[in-house]
C-alpha positions in Angstrom: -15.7 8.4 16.0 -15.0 5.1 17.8 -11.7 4.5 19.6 -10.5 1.7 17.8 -11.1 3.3 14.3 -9.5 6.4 15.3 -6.6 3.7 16.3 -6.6 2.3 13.1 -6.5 5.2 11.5 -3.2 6.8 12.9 -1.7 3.6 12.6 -2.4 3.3 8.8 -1.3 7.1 8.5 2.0 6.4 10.0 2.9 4.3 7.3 6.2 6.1 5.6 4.9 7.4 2.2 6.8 5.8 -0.4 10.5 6.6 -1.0 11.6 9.7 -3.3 12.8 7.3 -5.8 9.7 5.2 -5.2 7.1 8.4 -6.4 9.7 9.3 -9.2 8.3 5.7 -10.7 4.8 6.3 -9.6 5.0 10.0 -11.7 6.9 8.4 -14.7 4.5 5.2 -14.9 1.8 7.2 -14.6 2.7 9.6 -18.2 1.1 7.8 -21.1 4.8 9.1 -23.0 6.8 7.2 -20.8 9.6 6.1 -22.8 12.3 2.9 -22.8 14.9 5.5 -22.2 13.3 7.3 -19.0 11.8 3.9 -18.1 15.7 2.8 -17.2 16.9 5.4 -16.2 14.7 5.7 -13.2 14.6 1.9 -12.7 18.9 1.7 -13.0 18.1 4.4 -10.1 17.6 1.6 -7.4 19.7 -1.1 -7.3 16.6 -3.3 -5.4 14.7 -2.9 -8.3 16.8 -3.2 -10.6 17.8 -6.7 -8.8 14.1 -7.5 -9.0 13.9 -6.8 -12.6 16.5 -9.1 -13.9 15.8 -12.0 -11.5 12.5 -11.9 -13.1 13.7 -11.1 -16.5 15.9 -14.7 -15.5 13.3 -16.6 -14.2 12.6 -20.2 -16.0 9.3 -18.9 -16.9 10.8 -16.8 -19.7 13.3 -19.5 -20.9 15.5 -16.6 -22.4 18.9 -17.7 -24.0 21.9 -16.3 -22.4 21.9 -14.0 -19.0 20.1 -10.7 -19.0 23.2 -8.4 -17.4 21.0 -4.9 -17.5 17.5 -3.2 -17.1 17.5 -2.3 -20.9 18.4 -6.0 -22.3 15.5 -6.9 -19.8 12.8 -4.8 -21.4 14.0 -4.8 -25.0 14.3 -8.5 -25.0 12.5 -10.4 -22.0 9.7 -8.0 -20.7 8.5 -5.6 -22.8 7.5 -1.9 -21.3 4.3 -3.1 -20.2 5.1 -6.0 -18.0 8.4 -3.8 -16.8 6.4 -0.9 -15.7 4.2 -2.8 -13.5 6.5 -5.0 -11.7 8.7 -1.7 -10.5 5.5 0.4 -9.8 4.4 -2.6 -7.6 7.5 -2.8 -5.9 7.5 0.9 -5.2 4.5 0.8 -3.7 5.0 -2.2 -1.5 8.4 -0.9 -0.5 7.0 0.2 3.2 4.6 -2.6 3.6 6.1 -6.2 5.4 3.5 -9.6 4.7 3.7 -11.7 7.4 3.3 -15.5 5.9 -0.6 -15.9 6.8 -3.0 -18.6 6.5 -5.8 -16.8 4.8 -4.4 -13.6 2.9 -4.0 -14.9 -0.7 -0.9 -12.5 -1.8 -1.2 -14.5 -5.6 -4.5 -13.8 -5.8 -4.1 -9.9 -5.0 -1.8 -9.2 -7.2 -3.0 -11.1 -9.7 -6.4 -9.2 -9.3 -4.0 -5.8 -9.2 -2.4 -6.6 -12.4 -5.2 -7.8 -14.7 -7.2 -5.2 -13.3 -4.8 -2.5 -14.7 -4.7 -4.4 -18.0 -8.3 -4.4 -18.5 -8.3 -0.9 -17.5 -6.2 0.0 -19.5 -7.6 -2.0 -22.5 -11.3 -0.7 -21.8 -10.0 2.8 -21.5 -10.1 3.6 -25.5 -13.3 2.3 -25.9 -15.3 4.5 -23.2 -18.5 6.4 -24.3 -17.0 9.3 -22.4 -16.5 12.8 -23.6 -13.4 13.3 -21.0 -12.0 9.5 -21.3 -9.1 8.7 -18.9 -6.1 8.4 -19.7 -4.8 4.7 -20.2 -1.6 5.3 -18.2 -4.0 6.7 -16.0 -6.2 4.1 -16.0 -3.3 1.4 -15.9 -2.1 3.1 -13.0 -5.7 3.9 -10.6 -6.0 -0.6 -11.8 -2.5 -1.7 -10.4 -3.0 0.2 -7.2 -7.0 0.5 -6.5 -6.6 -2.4 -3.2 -4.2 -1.2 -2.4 -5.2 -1.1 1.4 -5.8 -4.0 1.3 -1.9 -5.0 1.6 -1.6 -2.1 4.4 -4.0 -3.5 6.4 -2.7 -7.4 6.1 0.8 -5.4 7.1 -0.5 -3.1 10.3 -3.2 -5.7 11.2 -2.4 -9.4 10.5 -4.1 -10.9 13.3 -7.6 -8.9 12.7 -7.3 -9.7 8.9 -6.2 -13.0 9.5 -9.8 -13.7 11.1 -11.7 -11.5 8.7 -10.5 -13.5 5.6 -11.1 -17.0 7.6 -15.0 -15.6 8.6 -17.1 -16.7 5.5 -19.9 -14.2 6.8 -20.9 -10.8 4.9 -18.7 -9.9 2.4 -15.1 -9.2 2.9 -15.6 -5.7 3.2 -18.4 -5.9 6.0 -15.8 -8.4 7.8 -12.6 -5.7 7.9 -15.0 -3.2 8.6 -16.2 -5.1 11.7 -12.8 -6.3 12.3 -11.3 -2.6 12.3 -14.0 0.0 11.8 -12.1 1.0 8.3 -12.1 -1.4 5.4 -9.6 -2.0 2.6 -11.5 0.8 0.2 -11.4 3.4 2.7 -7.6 2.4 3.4 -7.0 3.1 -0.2 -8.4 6.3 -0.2 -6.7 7.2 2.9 -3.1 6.5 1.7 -3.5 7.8 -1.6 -4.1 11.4 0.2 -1.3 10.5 2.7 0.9 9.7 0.0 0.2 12.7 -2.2 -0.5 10.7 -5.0 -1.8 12.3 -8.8 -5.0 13.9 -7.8 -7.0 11.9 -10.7 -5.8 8.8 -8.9 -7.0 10.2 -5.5 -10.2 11.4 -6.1 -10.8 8.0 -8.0 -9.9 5.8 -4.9 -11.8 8.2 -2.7 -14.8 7.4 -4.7 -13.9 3.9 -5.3 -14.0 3.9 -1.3 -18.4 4.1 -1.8 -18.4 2.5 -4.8 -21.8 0.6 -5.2 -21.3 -0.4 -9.6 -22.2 1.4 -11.7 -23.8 4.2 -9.1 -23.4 8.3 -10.1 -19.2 7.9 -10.1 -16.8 9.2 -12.6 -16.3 7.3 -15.7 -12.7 6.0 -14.2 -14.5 4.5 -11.0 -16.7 3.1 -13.1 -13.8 1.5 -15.4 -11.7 0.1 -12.4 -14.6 -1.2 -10.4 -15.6 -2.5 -14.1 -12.5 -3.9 -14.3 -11.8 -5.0 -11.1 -15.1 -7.5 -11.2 -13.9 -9.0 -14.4 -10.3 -10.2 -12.9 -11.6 -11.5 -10.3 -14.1 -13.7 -12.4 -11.2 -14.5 -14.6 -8.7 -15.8 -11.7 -12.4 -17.6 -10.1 -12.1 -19.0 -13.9 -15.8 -18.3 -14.4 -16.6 -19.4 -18.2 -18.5 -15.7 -18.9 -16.8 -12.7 -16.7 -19.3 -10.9 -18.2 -22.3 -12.9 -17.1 -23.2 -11.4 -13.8 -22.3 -7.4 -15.0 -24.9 -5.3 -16.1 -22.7 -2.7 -18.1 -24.0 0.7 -18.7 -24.6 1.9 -22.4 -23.5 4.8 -22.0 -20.4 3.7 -20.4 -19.2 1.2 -23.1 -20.3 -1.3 -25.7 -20.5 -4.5 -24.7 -19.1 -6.0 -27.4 -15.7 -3.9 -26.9 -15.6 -5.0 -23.3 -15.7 -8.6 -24.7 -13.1 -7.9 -27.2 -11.1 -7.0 -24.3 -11.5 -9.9 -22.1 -11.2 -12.0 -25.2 -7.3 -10.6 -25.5 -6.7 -10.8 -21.7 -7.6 -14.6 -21.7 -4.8 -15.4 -24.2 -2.7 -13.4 -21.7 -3.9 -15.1 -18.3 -0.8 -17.7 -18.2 1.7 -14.7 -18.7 -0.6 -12.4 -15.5 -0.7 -15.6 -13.3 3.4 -16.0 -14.1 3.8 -11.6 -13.0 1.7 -11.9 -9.8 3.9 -14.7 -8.8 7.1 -12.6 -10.0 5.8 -9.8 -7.8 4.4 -12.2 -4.9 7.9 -13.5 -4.7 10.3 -10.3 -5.1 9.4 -8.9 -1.7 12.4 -6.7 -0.2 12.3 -2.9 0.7 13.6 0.3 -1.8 16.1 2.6 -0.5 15.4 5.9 0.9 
């Protein structure tokens, strides 16, 4: 193996894992009977977060009457479970990584992209043709975090990312790779088994990593990459996400995939208005 990817490499592994607190939200996020009552409990945990959460639960966006004072009033009246989960499992996860202001990394775009992703996935995940479907927290989850690498690259390698997202030859992937002899996939991969996250998770991103469609993967590759391809035509405003897919049969009907985009586009103004809630809260979580 090459120097330099060797190099990159060790510098990605030394990334500090997430904090205690940090996989306690990964592990509760990631049980479909995640309830309001262990949902603030963990989040009233860190007092980062927990800033996070009602500076966002505050924000104009939401117009709400009267202050939010406390985690709870923020879900039960502002954000719902859904939208609460994944703004603290983002910030969890981003706890070790530092964005230096670039030119050419598009944060709103990623987490848009991170977000919707999870949403469809989550969405799609009832309607797979699947004998061993995964779970939708499960699903939500593998969505909110598959680029993950892509963010701990931008943060170990600004300057070589900052000329692979200027290049407009090859695809982004072929750029990072030539940039760094690792690209963003493989980075997932990587700090998903550095991290010791879920093993579903895991083995999904370390598939994801060779991912080519719809190609001999499990049926949760197949949903994120699925998934993944329609948020991104979604934020590129494309007027059929579906238009360029051919979607397996035996995967899922297309009709149900169409149902599910159909609901996420009435929900695009509320997913632009989270990725630019997450995009904004930056700030590390305590030890």
């Amino acid at each position: 193996m090459h120097n330099s990817v060797v190099d990159s490499i060790r510098k990605i592994k030394q990334l500090p894992p997430p904090s205690g607190l940090s996989r306690e939200i990964i592990r509760i996020v990631a049980d479909d009977q995640v309830d309001l009552v262990d949902l603030v409990s963990i989040i009233n945990k860190s007092p980062s977060i927990t800033a996070r959460i009602l500076r966002c639960a505050n924000s104009a966006y939401y117009g709400q009457r009267g202050e939010i004072t406390t985690v709870r009033e923020a879900i039960i009246r502002v954000l719902g479970l859904g939208i609460t989960r994944s703004l603290s499992l983002a910030m969890a996860l981003t706890s070790t990584c530092t964005i230096q202001r670039g030119k050419h990394f598009d944060s709103q775009r990623y987490w848009f992209n991170a977000v919707t992703t999870a949403n469809i996935a989550q969405g799609l995940s009832h309607y797979l043709l699947v004998r061993e479907k995964p779970a939708p927290a499960t699903a939500y989850t593998t969505g909110l975090i598959h680029n993950i690498g892509l963010q701990a690259l931008v943060h170990c390698f600004p300057d070589e990312m900052e000329h692979a997202f200027a290049s407009t030859v090859g695809t982004l992937r072929e750029r990072i790779h030539s940039q760094l002899g690792i690209d963003h996939h493989q980075t997932s991969a990587l700090l998903s088994q550095s991290w010791d996250l879920p093993e579903s998770i895991t083995q999904a991103l370390t598939s994801f990593e060779v991912a080519d469609e719809f190609s001999d993967n499990s049926p949760l590759v197949q949903l994120i990459w699925l998934s993944s391809q329609l948020s991104d035509n979604l934020y590129l405003n494309k007027p059929d996400p579906l238009a360029s897919l051919s979607i397996p049969e035996s995967l899922i009907a297309t009709d149900h995939v169409q149902k599910v985009v159909a609901d996420i586009k009435e929900q695009l103004e509320g997913l632009h208005e989270m990725a630019q809630l997450i995009t904004a809260v930056g700030g590390h979580d305590e030890q």
